[in-house]
C-alpha positions in Angstrom: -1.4 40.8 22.8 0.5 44.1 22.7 -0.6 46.5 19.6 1.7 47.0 16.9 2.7 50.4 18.0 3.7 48.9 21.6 6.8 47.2 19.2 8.3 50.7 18.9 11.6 49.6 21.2 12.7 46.7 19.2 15.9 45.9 19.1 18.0 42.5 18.6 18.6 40.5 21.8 22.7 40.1 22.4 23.0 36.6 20.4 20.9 37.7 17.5 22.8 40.9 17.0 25.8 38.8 17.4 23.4 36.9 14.2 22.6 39.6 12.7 25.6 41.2 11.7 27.2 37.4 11.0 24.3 37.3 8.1 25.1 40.7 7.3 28.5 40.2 6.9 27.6 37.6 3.7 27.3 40.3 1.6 29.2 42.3 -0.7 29.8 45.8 0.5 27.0 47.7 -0.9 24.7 44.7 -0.9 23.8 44.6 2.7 20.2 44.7 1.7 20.3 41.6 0.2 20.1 40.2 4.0 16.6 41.3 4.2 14.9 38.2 3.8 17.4 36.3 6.7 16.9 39.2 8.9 13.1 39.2 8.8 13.7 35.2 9.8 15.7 36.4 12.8 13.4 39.1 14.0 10.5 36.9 13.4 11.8 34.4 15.6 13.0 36.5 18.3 9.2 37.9 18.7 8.2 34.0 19.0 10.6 34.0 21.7 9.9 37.2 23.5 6.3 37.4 23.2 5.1 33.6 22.1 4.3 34.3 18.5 6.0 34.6 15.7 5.0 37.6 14.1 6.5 40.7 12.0 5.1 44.1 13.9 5.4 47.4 11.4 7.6 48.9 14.2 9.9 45.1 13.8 10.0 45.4 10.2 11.0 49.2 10.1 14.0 48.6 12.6 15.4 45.9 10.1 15.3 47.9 7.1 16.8 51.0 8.9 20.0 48.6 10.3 20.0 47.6 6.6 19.8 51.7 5.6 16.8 50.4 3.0 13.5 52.2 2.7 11.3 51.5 4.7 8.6 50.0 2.1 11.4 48.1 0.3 11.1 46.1 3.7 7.6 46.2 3.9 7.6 44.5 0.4 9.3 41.6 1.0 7.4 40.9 4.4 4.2 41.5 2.5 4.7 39.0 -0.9 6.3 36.1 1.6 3.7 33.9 3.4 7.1 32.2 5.7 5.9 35.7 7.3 3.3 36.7 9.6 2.0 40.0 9.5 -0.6 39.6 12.6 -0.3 37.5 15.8 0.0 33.5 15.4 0.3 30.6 18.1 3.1 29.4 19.6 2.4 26.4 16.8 1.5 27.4 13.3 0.2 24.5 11.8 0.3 24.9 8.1 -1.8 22.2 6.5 -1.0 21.2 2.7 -4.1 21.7 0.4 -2.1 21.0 -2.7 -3.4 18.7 -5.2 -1.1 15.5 -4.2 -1.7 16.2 -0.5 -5.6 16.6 -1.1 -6.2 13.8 -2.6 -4.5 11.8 0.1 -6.7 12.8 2.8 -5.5 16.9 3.3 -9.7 17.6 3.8 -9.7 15.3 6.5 -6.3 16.4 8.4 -8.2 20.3 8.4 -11.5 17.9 9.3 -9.1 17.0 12.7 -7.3 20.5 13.3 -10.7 22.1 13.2 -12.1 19.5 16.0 -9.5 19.6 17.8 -10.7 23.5 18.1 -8.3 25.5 15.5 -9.8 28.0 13.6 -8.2 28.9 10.3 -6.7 32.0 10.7 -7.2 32.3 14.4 -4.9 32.1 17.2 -6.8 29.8 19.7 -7.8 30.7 23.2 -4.5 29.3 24.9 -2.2 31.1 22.3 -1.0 27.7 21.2 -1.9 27.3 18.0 -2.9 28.9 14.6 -4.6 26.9 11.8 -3.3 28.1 7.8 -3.8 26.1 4.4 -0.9 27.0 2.3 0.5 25.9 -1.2 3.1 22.7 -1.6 5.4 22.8 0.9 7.4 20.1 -1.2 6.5 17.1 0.3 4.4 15.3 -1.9 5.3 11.5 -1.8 4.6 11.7 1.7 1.7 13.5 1.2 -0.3 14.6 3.1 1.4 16.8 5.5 1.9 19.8 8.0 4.5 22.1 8.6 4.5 22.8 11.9 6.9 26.1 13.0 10.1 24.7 11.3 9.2 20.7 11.2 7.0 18.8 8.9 5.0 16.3 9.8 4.5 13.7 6.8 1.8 10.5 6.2 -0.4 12.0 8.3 -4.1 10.6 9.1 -6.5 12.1 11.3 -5.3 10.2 14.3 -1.8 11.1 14.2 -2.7 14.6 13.8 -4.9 14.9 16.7 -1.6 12.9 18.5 0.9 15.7 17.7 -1.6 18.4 18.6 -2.1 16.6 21.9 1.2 16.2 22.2 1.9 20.2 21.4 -0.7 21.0 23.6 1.0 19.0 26.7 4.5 20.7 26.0 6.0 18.2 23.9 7.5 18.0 20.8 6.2 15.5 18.7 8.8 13.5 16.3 8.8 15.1 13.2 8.9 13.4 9.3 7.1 10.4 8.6 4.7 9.2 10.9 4.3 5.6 9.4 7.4 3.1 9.2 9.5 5.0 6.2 12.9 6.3 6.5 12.1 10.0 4.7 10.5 9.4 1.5 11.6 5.2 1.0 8.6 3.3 0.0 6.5 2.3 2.3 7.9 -1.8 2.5 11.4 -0.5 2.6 14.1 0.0 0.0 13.5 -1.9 -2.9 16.9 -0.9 -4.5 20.5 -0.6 -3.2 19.8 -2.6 -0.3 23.4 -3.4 0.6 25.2 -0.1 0.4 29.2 -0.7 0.3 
C-alpha cells in the first residue's frame, strides 16, 4: 500500500467532480464548507475504488478542504472526530461488528468469536486485502440485534454460521444479501406481523 505522501496527486475522477460540485452546489453561497462531511464520503469512496480501500490519506483530505477554500485542520477535524472515516488503510470489506449492549447480549462476543476464526484481526487489514475487523458503537439496529455493517450494508440476526457464510461469500466475490438473515421482513417479529395484516 502506497504511503500517505504517494496521495499528493489526488484529484476527483470525471463523475465525482461532476458529484462533487452537485453536493457543493447545496449550499448557500458562503456556506460551501458545510459540504465537508459529503465530500470526505466521496473521496473516501473514490480511494476504495482506485486503490481497494477506503481510506482518507492527509494529501486526500487537504485537496478537499482546499476545493472547499477551508483550513486545512478544519478538515482534518472532522475526518479525525468521525469513525464513518478511516484514517489508515482498511479491506476492501470493513466489517464493523456491533458491541453495544442490545447486540452483546444477543451473541455480539460470539459473531467477533467467528470473524476472528475466520482470520480477521481487529484493526488489521488481512493478508488478501479483503477485509478489516472494527467493534464500533450502535449502529441503530437493535431489534435485530446482533449485527454488522459491512461497507454500506448491514447485516442483521446474525449467528456465528451466517457470519462465517457472508465472509465466505465476500471472500469468493459475492455479495451476500444484506438485512435480516432469518425469515423477517426488516424489523417484523420474527412469526410475522402480528398487526395490520390486511393492509387496504
Amino acid at each position: 500500500m502506497p504511503s500517505a505522501g504517494g496521495f499528493s496527486g489526488f484529484r476527483w475522477t470525471e463523475a465525482n467532480a461532476l458529484r462533487a460540485a452537485e453536493i457543493i452546489g447545496r449550499y448557500p453561497p458562503g456556506r460551501q464548507q458545510s459540504a465537508i462531511m459529503p465530500l470526505l464520503w466521496l473521496a473516501q469512496y473514490q480511494m476504495l475504488e482506485q486503490t481497494g480501500s477506503a481510506w482518507l490519506p492527509l494529501p486526500v483530505i487537504e485537496y478537499v478542504a482546499d476545493q472547499l477554500q477551508m483550513p486545512r485542520m478544519r478538515a482534518l477535524e472532522v475526518a479525525t472526530f468521525y469513525t464513518m472515516y478511516n484514517l489508515k488503510p482498511v479491506g476492501r470489506f470493513h466489517v464493523q461488528v456491533c458491541g453495544t449492549t442490545p447486540c452483546m447480549l444477543r451473541g455480539a462476543e460470539d459473531i467477533m468469536a467467528a470473524c476472528r476464526a475466520f482470520g480477521l484481526k481487529t484493526g488489521e487489514v488481512t493478508h488478501n486485502g479483503l477485509f478489516t475487523l472494527s467493534e464500533v458503537e450502535c449502529l441503530g439496529a437493535c431489534v435485530n440485534a446482533p449485527m454488522v455493517q459491512v461497507n454500506d450494508d448491514f447485516y442483521e440476526d446474525l449467528t456465528p454460521e451466517t457470519m462465517t457464510a457472508i465472509l465466505e461469500a465476500f471472500a469468493r466475490g459475492e455479495t451476500p444479501r444484506p438485512g435480516p438473515q432469518v425469515g423477517r421482513q426488516f424489523s417484523a417479529p420474527l412469526g410475522g406481523p402480528t398487526t395490520l395484516r390486511e393492509l387496504a
